[in-house]
C-alpha positions, -999 to 999 in steps of 0.1 A, spaced: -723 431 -655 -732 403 -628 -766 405 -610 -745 414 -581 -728 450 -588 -741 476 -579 -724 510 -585 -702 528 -561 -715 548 -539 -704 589 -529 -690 576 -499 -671 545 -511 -654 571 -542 -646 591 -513 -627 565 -494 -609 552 -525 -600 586 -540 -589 597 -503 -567 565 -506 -555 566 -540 -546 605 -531 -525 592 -503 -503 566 -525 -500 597 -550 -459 603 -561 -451 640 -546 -440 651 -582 -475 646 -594 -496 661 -566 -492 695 -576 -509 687 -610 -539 665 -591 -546 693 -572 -546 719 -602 -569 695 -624 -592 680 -597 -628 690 -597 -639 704 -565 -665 675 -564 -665 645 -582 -693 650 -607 -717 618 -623 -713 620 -659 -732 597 -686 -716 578 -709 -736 558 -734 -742 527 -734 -717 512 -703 -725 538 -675 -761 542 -683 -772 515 -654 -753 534 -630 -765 563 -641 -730 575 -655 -694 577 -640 -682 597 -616 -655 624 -632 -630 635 -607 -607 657 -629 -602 670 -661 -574 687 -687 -582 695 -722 -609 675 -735 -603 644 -713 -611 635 -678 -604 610 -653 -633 591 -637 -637 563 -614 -652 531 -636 -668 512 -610 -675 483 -629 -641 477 -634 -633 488 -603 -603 509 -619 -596 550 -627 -598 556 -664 -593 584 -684 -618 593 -705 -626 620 -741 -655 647 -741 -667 670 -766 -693 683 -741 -692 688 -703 -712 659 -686 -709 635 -711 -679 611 -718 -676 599 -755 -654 566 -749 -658 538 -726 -622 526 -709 -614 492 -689 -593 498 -665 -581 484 -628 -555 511 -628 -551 528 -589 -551 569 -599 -514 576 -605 -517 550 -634 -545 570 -647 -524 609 -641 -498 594 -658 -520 579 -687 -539 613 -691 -505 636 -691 -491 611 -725 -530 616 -739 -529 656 -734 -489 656 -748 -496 636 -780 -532 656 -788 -510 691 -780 -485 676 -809 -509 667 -833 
């Protein structure tokens, strides 16, 4: 990370989820709104989000969860085991609907296995 990041604040998320949210295809809203946290929640993740003090999660299906990687500046989707804590680290500079669409072909191919 360069001396200059710093992580995104609850504000900023707010303005780019309310954004992303707004470029959203209808077809997929119905799902954002059914797997959507009420509140995006900070979760750790070891060792990449531990000098932002974690990632902030903004929904989840299955075991995996979409959060906002703000040193990438992207929406990744991410694996837990445990709620709170996300097990792999994704690069990403995706906008959301890249990331619903990413997370519906992880949650098919884990429901076939």
């Amino acid at each position: 990370m360069s001396d200059s990041w710093k992580p995104v604040t609850y504000v900023q998320l707010i303005n780019l989820m309310s954004h992303n949210e707004s470029q959203l295809e209808e077809g997929v809203r119905p799902l954002w709104n059914a797997i959507r946290l009420p509140a995006a929640e900070l979760w750790q993740q070891h060792p990449w989000g531990n000098e932002g003090c974690g990632f902030w999660v903004l929904a989840t299906a299955g075991r995996h969860c979409i959060y906002y990687n703000d040193i990438t500046e992207g929406f990744s989707v991410g694996q837990f085991e445990r709620w709170g804590h996300i097990i792999n680290y994704q690069k990403s500079k995706a906008g959301l609907q890249y990331a619903i669409d990413s997370l519906l072909q992880q949650e098919s191919l884990t429901e076939t296995a």
